[in-house]
C-alpha positions in Angstrom: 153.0 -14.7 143.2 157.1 -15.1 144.3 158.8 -14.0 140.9 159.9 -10.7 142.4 163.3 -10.5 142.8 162.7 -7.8 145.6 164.7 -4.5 144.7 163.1 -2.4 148.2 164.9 -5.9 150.1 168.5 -5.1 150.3 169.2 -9.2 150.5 171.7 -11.5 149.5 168.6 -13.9 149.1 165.2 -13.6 147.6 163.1 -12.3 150.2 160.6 -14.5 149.8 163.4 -17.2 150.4 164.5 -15.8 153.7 163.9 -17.8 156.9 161.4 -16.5 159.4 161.4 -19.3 162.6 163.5 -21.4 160.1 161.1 -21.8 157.3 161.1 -19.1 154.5 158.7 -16.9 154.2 157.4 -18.6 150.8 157.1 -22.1 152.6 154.8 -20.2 155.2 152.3 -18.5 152.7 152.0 -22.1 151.0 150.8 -23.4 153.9 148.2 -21.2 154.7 146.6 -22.2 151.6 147.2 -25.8 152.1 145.4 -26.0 155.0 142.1 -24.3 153.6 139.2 -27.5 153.0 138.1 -24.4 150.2 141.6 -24.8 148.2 141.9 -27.2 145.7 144.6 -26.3 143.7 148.5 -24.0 144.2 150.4 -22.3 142.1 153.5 -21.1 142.5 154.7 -18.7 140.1 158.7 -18.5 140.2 161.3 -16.4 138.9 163.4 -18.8 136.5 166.7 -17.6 138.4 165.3 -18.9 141.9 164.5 -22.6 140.6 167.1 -23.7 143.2 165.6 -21.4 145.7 162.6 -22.8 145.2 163.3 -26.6 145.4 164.7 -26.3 149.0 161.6 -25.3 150.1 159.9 -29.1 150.8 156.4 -29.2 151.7 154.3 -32.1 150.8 150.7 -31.5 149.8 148.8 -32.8 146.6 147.2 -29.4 145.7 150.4 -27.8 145.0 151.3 -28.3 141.7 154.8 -28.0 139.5 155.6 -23.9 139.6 155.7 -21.4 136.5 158.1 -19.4 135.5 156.6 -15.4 135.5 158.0 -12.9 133.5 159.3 -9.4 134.1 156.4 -7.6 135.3 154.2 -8.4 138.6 151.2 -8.1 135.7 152.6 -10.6 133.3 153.8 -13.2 136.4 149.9 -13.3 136.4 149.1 -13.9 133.3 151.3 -16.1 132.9 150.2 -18.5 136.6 146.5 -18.2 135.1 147.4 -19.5 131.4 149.0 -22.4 132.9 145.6 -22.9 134.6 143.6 -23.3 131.5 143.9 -27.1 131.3 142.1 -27.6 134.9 138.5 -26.4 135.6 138.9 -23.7 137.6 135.7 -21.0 138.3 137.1 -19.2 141.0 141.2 -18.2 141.2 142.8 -16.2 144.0 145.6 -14.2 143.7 147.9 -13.9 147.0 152.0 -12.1 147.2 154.1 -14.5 148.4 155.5 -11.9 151.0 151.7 -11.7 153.2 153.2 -14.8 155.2 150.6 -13.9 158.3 147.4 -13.9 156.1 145.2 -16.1 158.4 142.9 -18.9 157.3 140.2 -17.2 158.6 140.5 -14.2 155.9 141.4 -16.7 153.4 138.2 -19.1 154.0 135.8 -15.7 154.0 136.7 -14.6 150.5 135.8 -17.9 149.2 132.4 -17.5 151.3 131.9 -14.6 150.0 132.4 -15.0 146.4 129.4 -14.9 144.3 127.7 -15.0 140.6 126.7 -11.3 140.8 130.2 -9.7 141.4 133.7 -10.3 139.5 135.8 -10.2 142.3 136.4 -9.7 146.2 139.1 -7.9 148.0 140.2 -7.3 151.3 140.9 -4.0 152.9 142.0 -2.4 155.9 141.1 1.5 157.1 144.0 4.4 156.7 145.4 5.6 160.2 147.7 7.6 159.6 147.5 11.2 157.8 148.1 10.8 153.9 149.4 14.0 152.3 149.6 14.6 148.2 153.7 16.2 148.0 155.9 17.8 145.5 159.4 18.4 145.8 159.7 17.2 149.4 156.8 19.5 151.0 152.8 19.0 151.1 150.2 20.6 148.9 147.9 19.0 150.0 146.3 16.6 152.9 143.7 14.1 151.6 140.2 13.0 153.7 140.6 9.9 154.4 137.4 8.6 154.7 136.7 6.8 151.7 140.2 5.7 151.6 141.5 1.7 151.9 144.7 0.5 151.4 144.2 -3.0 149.6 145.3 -6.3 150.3 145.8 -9.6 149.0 144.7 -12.7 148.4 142.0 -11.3 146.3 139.3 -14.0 144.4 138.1 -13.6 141.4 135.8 -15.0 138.6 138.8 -16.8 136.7 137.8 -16.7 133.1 137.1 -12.3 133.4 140.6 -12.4 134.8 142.3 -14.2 132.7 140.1 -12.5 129.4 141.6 -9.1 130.9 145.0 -9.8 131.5 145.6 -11.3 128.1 144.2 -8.0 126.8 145.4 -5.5 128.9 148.9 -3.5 128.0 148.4 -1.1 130.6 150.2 -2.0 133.8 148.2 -2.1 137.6 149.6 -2.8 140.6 147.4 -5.4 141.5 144.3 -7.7 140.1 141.4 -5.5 141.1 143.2 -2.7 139.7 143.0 -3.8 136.6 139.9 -5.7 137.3 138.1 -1.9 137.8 140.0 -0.3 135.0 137.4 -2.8 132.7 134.1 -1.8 135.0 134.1 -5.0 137.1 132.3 -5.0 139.9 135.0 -5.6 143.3 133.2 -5.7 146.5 135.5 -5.5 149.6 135.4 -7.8 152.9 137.4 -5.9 155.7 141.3 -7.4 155.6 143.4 -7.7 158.8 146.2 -5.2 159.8 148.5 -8.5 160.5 148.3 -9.5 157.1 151.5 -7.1 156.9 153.4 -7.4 153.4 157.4 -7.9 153.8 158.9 -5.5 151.3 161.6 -3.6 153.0 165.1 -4.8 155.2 163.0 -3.2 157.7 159.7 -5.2 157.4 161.4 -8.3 158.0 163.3 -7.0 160.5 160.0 -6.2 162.8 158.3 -9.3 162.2 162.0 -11.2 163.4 162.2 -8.5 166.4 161.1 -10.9 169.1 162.1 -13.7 170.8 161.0 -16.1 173.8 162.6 -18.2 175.7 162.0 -20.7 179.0 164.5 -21.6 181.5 163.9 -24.3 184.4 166.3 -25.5 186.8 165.9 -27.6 190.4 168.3 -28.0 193.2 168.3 -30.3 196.1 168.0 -29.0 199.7 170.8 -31.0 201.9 170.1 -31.0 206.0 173.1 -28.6 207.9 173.8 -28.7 211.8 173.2 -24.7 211.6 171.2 -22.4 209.7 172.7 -21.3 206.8 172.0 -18.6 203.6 170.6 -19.8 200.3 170.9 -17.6 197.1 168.0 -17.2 194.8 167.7 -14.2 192.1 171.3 -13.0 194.0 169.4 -12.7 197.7 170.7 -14.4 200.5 167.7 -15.7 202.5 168.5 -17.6 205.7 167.1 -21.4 205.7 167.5 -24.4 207.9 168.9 -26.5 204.6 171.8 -25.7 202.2 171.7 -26.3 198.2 173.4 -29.0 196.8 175.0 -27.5 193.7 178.4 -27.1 192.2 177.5 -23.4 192.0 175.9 -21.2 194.4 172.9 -23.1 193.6 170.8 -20.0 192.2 167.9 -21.8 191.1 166.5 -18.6 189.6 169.3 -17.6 188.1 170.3 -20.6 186.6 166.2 -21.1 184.6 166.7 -17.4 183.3 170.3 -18.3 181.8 168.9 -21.0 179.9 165.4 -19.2 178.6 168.3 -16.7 177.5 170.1 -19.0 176.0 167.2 -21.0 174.3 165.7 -17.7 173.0 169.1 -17.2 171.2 169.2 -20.8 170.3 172.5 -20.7 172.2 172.4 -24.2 174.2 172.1 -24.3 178.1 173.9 -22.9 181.0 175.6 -26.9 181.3 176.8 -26.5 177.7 178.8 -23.2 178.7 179.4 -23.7 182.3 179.9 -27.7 182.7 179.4 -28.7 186.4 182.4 -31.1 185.6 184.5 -28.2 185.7 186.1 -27.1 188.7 186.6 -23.7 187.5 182.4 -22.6 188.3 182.7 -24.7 191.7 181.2 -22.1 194.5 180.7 -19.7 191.2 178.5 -16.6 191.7 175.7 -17.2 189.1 175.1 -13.6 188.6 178.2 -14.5 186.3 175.9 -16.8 184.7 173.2 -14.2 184.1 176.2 -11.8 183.0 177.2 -14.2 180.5 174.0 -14.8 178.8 173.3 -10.7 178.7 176.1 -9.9 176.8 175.1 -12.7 175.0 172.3 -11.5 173.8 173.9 -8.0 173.4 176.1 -9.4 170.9 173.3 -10.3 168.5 171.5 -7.2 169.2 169.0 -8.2 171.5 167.7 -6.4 174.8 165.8 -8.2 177.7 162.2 -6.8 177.0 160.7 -8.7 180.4 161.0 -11.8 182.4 158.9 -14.1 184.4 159.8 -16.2 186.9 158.1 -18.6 189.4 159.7 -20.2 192.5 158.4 -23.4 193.8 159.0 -24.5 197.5 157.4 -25.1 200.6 160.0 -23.2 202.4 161.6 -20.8 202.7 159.1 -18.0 202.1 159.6 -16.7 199.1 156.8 -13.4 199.5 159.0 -11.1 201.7 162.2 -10.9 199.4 160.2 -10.7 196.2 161.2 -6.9 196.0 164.5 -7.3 196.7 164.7 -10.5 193.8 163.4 -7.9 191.3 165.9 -5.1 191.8 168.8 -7.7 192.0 167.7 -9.4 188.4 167.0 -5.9 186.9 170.4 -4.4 187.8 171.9 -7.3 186.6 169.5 -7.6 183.0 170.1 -3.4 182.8 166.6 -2.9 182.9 163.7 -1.3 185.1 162.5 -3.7 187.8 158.7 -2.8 186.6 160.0 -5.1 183.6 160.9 -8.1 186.0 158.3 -10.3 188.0 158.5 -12.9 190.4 155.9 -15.3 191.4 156.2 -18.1 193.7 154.1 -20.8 195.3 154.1 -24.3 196.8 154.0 -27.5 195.5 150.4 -28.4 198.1 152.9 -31.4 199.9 152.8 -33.4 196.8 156.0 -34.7 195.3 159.6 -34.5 196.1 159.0 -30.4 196.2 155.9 -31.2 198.6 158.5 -33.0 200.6 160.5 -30.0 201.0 163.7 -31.7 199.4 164.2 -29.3 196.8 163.3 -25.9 195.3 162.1 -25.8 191.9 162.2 -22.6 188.9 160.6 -21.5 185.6 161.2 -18.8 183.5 160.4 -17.2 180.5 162.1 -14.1 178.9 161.0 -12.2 175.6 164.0 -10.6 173.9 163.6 -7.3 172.0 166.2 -6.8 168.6 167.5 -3.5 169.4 168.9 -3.7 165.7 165.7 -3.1 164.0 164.6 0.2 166.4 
């Protein structure tokens, strides 16, 4: 069902034509049910102003057939996807909203299990948390046990000739199948649902399911011999070392991973695209002004650092004793608590140019929080 036109989504676009991880969110339900061995045929049902919506969204699969235009209620879209069924022998039909994107296959594949001769229909349901509360003009009368309370959820499967017989005799409208599946004394059974099978219906929905991001960073630097000892920066410490970095930079190896899983969780480029070593303006550069860089960054699209992780690999120096110190340093700099930041590091067991001890070596992954949807 994607005929809505999605008045609760304050959108420019159909919301089941919004991207999520640059698909929309109609292109992702589809292929849920392409992927089912149990599904033989899809049908889209489309509102007739979205056609061009709807043709951008490419996926190539021999069960889905041409869409249907549905008409102006949820009830008659139905109707109207199971008449255009009528020429295809179908015994069992299952009815899903476009905008339950994270229904898994699992759910899907135990309805159809499930489905039997001796029942008309089976729907999936999840348990009520939270406190529900009958109101009238903005205050509670009431507070209602929820015990034998569900909410439902789709898809929901159902014998396909008593649901087709209903809805083209039914004037009354439901808010779903087994609604009006009930209303005529069928016999629903329920299957317990899954709480991420979320529905996207407001700005704010979509914003929490878009309100992550990850990201991973890795960098390597050379060690070059020196007649003295010297310092070497990682994560903004200085740590004294027998062998300088050869970088244009200071050579933070840490600093320079976390940029770029910054950067690649904004799908912003890399630290080279930003701060080209051909330029002779970041020779000697501080890379905290890297680190800077890609913060505000991610400010400016309302993200937050949520946490990083990042592992050093060497054979020397000794990473252990300033692992303290690299936390509060990349924490001061990302504006968060250094609980938030970890740093791992181990050796490369002599094996490669790392075992070798000519260079030190960095990964790191960040998750980024959307501040603009809390």
């Amino acid at each position: 069902m994607a005929a809505g036109i999605g008045k609760r989504c304050d959108t420019n676009v159909p919301k089941q034509y919004i991207k999520l991880a640059g698909k929309p969110i109609l292109f992702h339900t589809i292929k849920k049910f392409t992927a089912s061995k149990y599904i033989d045929y899809i049908r889209v049902v489309i509102n007739k102003d979205h056609k061009e919506h709807y043709d951008k969204v490419i996926i190539s699969s021999t069960k889905l057939l041409d869409p249907v235009y549905g008409g102006k209620t949820r009830q008659e879209s139905v109707k109207l996807g199971l008449e255009s069924l009528q020429q295809i022998s179908v015994q069992y039909v299952i009815i899903h909203d476009v905008c339950r994107p994270f229904v898994s296959l699992g759910l899907i594949e135990r309805l159809i299990k499930c489905m039997r001769d001796s029942c008309d229909g089976i729907v999936p349901v999840v348990n009520i948390e939270d406190t529900v509360s009958l109101i009238s003009d903005h205050s509670i009368e009431s507070t209602i046990c929820r015990t034998k309370l569900r909410a439902v959820q789709t898809p929901q499967i159902f014998n396909f000739q008593e649901l087709l017989l209903h809805h083209q005799f039914t004037k009354e409208l439901f808010t779903d199948d087994s609604s009006l599946m009930i209303a005529h004394k069928k016999c629903i059974i329920i299957v317990p649902g899954e709480k991420s099978n979320i529905k996207l219906t407001t700005q704010e929905d979509i914003d929490m399911v878009t309100k992550f991001r990850i990201g991973t960073g890795y960098d390597i630097h050379r060690f070059v011999k020196t007649t003295d000892k010297c310092f070497i920066t990682i994560c903004g410490v200085e740590i004294e070392h027998d062998m300088a970095i050869d970088a244009h930079s200071d050579g933070d190896v840490a600093i320079h991973a976390i940029v770029d899983a910054i950067l690649g969780a904004l799908g912003c480029g890399d630290i080279g695209e930003h701060f080209p070593p051909s330029s002779s303006t970041w020779e000697g550069c501080d890379s905290s002004h890297f680190l800077d860089f890609a913060v505000k960054k991610a400010h400016e699209r309302g993200y937050d650092v949520s946490n990083l992780d990042v592992t050093l690999i060497c054979e020397r120096p000794k990473i252990s004793p300033y692992k303290v110190a690299m936390k509060k340093s990349i924490a001061k700099i990302l504006g968060i608590s250094d609980e938030y930041v970890n740093i791992k590091a181990t050796t490369a067991e002599r094996l490669g140019s790392i075992g070798r001890e000519e260079g030190i070596l960095a990964h790191a992954t960040v998750l980024l929080c959307n501040t603009m949807s809390s």
